[in-house]
C-alpha positions as CSV (number, residue, x, y, z in Angstrom):
1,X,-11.3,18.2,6.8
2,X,-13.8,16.1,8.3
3,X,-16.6,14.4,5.7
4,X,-19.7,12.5,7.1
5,X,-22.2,10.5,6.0
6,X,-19.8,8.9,3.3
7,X,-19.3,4.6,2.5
8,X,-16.1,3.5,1.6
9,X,-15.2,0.3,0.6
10,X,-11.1,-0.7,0.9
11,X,-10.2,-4.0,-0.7
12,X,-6.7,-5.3,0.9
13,X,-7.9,-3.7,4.4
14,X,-5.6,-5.5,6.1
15,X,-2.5,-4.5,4.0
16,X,-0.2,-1.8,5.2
17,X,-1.8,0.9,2.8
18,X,-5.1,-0.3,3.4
19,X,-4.7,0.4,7.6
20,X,-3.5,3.6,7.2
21,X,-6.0,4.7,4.9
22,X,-8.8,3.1,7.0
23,X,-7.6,5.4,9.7
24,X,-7.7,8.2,7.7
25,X,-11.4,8.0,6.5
26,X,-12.9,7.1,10.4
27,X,-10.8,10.2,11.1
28,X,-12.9,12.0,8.3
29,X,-16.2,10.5,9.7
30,X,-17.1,7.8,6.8
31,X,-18.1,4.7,7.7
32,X,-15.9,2.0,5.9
33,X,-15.7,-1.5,5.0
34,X,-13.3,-3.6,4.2
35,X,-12.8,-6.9,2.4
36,X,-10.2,-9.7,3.9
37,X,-10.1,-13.2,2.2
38,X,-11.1,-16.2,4.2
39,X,-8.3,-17.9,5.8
40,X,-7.3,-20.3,8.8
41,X,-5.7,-17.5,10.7
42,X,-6.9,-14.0,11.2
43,X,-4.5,-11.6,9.4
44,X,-6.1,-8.7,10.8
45,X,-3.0,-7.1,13.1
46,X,-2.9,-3.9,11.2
47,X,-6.5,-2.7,12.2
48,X,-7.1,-4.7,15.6
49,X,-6.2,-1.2,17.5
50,X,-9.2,0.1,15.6
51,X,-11.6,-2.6,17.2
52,X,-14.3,-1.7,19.8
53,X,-17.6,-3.9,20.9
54,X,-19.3,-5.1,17.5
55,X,-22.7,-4.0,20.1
56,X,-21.8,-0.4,19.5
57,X,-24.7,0.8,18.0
58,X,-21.8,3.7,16.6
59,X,-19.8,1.0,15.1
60,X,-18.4,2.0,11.6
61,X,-16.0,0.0,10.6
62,X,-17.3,-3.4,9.0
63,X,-15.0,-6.4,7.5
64,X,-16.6,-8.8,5.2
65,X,-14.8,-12.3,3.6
66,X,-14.0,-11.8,-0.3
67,X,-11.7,-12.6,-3.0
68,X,-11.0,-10.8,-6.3
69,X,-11.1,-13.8,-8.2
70,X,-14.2,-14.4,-7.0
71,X,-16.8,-11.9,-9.5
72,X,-19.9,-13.0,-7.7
73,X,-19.2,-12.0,-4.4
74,X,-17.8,-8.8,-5.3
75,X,-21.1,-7.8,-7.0
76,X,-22.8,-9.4,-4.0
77,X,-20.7,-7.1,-1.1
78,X,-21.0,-3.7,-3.8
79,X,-24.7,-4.5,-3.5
80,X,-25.1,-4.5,-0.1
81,X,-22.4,-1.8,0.7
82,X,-23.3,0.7,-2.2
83,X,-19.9,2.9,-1.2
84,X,-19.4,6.0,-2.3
85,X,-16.0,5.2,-2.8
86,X,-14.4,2.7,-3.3
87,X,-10.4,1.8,-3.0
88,X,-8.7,-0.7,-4.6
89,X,-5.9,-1.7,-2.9
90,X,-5.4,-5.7,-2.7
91,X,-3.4,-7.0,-4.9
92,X,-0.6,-9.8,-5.0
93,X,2.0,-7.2,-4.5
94,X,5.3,-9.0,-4.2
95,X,7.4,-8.2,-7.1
96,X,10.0,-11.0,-6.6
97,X,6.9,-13.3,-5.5
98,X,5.4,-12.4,-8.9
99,X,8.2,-14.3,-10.9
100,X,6.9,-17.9,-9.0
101,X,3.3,-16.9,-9.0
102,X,2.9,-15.2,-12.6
103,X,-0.7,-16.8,-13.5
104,X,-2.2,-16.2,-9.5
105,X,-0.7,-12.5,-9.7
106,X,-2.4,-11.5,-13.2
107,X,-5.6,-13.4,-12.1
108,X,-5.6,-11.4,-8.7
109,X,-4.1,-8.0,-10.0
110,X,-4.6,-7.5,-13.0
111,X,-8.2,-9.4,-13.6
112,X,-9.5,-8.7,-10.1
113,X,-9.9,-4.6,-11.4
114,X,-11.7,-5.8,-14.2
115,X,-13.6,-7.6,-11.9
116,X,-14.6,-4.8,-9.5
117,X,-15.2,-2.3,-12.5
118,X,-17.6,-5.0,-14.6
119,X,-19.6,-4.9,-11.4
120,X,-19.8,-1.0,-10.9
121,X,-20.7,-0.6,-14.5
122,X,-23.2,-3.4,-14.9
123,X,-25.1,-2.3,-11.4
124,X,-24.7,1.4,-12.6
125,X,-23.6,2.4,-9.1
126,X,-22.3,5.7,-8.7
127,X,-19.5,5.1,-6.7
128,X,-15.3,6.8,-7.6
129,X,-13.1,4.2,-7.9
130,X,-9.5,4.1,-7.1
131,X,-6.9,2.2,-8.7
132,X,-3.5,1.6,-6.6
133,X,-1.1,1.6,-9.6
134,X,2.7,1.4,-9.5
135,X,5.8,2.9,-9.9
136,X,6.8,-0.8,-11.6
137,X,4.6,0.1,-14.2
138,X,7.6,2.3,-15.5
139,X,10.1,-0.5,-15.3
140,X,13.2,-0.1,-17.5
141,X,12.3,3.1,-18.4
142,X,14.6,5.6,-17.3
143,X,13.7,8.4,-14.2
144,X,12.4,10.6,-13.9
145,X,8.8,8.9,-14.4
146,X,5.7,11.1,-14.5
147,X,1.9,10.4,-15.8
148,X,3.6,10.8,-19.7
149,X,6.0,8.3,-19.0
150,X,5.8,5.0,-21.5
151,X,5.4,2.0,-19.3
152,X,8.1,-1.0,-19.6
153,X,7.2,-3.5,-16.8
154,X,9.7,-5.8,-15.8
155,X,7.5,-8.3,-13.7
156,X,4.9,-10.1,-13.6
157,X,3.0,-8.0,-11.1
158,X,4.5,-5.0,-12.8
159,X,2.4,-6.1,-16.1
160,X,-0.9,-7.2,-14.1
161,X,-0.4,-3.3,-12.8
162,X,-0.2,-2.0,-16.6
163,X,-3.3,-4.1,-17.8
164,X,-5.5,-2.8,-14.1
165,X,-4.1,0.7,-14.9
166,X,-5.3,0.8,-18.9
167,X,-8.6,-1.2,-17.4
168,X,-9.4,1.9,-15.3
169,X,-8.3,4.2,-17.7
170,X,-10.8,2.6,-20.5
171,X,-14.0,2.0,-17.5
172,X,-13.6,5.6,-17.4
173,X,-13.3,7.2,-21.0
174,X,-15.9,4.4,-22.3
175,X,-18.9,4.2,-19.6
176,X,-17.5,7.8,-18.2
177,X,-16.6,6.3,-14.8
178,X,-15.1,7.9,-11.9
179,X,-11.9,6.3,-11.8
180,X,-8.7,7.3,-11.3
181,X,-5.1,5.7,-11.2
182,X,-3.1,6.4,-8.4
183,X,0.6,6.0,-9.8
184,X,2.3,5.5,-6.1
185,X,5.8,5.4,-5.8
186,X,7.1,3.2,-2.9
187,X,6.1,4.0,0.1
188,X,6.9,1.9,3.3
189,X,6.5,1.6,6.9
190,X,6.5,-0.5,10.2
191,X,3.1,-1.9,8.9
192,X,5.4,-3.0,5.5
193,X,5.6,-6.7,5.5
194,X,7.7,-8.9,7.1
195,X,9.7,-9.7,3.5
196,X,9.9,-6.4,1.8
197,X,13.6,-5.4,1.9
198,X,13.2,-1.7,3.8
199,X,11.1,-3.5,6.8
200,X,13.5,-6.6,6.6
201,X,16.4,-4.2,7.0
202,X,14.6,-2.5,9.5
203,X,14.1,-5.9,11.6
204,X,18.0,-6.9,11.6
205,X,19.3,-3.5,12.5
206,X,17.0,-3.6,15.7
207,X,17.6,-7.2,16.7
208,X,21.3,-7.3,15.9
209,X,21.7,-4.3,18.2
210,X,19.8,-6.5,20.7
211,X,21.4,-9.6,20.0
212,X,19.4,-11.5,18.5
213,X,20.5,-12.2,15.6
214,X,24.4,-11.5,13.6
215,X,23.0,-11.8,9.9
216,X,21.0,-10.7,7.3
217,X,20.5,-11.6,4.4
218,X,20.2,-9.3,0.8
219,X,19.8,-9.2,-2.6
220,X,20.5,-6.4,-5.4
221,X,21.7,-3.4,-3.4
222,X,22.4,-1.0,-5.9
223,X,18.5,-0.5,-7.3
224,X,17.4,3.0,-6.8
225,X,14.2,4.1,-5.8
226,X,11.9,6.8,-4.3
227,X,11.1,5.9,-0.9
228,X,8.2,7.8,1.1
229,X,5.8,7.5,4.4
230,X,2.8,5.1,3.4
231,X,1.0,6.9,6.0
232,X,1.3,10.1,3.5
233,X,0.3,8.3,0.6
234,X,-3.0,7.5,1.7
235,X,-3.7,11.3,1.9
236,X,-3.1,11.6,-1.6
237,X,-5.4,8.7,-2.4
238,X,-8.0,10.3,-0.5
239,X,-7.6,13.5,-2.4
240,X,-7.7,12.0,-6.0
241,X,-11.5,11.2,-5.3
242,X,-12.6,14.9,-3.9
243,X,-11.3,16.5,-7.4
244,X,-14.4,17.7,-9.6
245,X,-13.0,15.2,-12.5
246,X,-11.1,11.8,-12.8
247,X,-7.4,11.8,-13.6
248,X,-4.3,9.9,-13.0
249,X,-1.3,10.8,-10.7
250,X,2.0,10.0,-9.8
251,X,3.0,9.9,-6.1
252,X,6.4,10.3,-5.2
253,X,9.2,12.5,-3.2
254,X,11.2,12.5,-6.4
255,X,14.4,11.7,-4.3
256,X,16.5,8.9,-5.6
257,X,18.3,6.7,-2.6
258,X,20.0,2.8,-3.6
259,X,18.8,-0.3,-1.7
260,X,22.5,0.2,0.1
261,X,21.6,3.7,1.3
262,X,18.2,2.5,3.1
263,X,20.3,-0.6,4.8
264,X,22.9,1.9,5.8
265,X,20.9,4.7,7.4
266,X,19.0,1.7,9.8
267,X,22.0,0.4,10.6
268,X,24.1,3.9,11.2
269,X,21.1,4.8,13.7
270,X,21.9,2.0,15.9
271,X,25.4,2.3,15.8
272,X,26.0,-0.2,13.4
273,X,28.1,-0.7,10.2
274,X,26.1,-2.5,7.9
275,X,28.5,-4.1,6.3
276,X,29.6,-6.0,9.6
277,X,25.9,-7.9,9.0
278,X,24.7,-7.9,6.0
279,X,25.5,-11.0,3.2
280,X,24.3,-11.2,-0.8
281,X,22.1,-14.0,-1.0
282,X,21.4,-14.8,-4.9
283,X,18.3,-16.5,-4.6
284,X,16.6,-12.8,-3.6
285,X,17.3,-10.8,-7.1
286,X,15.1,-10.4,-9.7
287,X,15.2,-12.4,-13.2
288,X,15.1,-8.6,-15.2
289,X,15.4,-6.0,-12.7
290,X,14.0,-2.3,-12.2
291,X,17.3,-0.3,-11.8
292,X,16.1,3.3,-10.5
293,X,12.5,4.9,-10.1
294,X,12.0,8.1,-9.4
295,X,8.5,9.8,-9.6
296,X,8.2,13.0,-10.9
297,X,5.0,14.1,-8.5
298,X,4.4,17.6,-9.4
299,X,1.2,17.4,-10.8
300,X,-0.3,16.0,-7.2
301,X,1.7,18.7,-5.7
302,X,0.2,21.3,-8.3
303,X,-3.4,19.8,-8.5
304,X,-4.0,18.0,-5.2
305,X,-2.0,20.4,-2.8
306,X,-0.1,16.8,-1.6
307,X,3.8,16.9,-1.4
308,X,5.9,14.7,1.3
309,X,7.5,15.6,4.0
310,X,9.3,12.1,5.0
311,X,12.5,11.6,2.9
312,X,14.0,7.7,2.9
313,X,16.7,8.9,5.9
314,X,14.2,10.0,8.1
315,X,11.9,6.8,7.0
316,X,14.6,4.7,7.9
317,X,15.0,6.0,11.1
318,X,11.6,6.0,12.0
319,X,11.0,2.1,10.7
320,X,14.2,1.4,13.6
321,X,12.4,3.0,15.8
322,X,10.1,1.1,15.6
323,X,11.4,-2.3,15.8
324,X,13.3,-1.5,18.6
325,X,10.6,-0.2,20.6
326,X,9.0,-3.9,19.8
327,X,11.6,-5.7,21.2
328,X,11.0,-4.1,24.8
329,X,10.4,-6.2,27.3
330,X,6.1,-4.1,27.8
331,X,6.0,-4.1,23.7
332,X,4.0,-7.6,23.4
333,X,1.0,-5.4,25.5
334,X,1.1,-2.5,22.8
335,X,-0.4,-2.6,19.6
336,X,2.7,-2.9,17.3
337,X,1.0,-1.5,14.4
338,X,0.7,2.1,15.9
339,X,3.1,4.2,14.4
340,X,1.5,7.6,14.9
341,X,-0.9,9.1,17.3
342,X,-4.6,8.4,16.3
343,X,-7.9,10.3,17.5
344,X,-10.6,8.0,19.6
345,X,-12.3,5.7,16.8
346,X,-16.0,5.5,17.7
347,X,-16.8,2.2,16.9
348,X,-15.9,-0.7,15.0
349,X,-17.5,-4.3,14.5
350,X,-16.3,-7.2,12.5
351,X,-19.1,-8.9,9.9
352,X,-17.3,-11.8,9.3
């Protein structure tokens, strides 16, 4: 379904979530800006195969500097962009990180919804707003976990997620607000970042088999959880904002694989035996941990016609694929965040 003449706004752009879905609305015709924070080095890697001449008079794709802790600019960039949409996606989203960092991580996501929602109220723009909720909202409560399901956090960011989700749940039923809750299980990726365990186990396999490297080096490997394709997810985002009324929805395969099983399946494809290479290292479990997740997503399959096709073994596989195609020799001339075919992108420029 193509949709023109639409504005969307994606805070955390430059994320993995926030490149797929970036592709997916050019794809769909809307013109989109996005919101990266100011620092010394670009960070941009995940959208640079999107870039053409900022002279384009087609250009429409537009990045501006911001910051979720910083309330003025956000009502300063919603003023000038007046989306139609708007995706919330950036977040200080690493769970074990969350544990050092528990003040920045409720500041950034927890308080920078508030933030963003304070703004669309005050200005009265009518704009949908999505919130990227979590499946470690749910916690230590026990699978499977569906929109019903009592939240028991078990982090930090996990209860910054539970105060952005109840945020967006009261913007809407107390100022009638489109917004909805997205309540994505994980999802992962070649885009996933360099220290998330799935795209860390997806590294070693590759440059083992190369050489490279002997070791690697893990933490819990017995939590469970429901693994799918990030570049999926996004659809389902996309979706939540087309229905004729705001609601909340759970995202997820509802298959159940251990941290073991994911490290085993990249290994096994490179002819491997993980446990040749991979050592516990202490200092990467959790203080209270998040034993198994697993999302109970029929009411996105009923309501939004969404339901995944790619399982954690096939994930797995593909995320090897991935890094071994990066370490060829002609892989430093490709863009290494392309991991599926893309239509021609008319236009992008960078406000900066």
């Amino acid at each position: 379904m193509r949709v023109t003449n639409r504005t969307a706004l994606i805070t955390g752009i430059t994320g993995q979530d926030g490149s797929y879905l970036a592709e997916l609305l050019l794809e769909k015709g809307y013109h989109v800006h996005g919101i990266v924070r100011r620092a010394s080095t670009f960070n941009t890697h995940r959208i640079d195969h999107l870039y053409q001449d900022p002279h384009d008079p087609q250009a429409r794709l537009f990045l501006h500097h911001g910051d979720l802790t910083d309330g003025t600019r956000m009502a300063n960039l919603l003023e000038q962009v007046r989306p139609d949409e708007v995706y919330h996606l950036a977040a200080q989203s690493h769970v074990r990180v969350s544990f050092d960092e528990p003040e920045f991580t409720g500041n950034t996501t927890g308080l920078g919804t508030t933030r963003l929602l304070e703004v669309i109220r005050v200005m009265g723009l009518p704009c949908r707003f999505y919130q990227a909720s979590s499946s470690e909202m749910f916690g230590a409560t026990p699978p499977p976990q569906h929109e019903a399901t009592p939240f028991h956090p078990r982090s930090p960011y996990g209860v910054a997620k539970v105060y952005a989700y109840w945020a967006t749940r009261n913007y809407r039923e107390a100022y009638g607000l489109y917004a909805v809750n997205g309540i994505l299980f994980n999802h992962e990726s070649p885009r996933r970042g360099l220290t998330f365990v799935t795209r860390k186990a997806a590294v070693a396999a590759a440059r083992i088999k190369a050489g490279l490297q002997d070791v690697v080096y893990l933490g819990n490997l017995e939590a469970r959880r429901d693994w799918g394709y990030a570049a999926e997810y996004v659809e389902a985002m996309w979706r939540m904002l087309q229905q004729d009324s705001p609601d909340d929805y759970v995202v997820a395969t509802g298959s159940s694989y251990s941290v073991q099983d994911f490290v085993e399946q990249c290994f096994a494809h490179v002819g491997l035996d993980w446990r040749d290479h991979v050592r516990f290292d202490a200092r990467y479990l959790r203080p209270s941990e998040v034993d198994n997740l697993v999302g109970d997503g029929s009411k996105a399959e009923r309501l939004l016609g969404w339901r995944p096709q790619v399982l954690a073994p096939q994930l797995a596989r593909l995320m090897v694929d991935a890094e071994v195609a990066a370490l060829l020799p002609h892989a430093a001339a490709e863009p290494a965040s392309v991991t599926r075919p893309l239509s021609p992108t008319p236009g992008l420029t960078v406000a900066l």
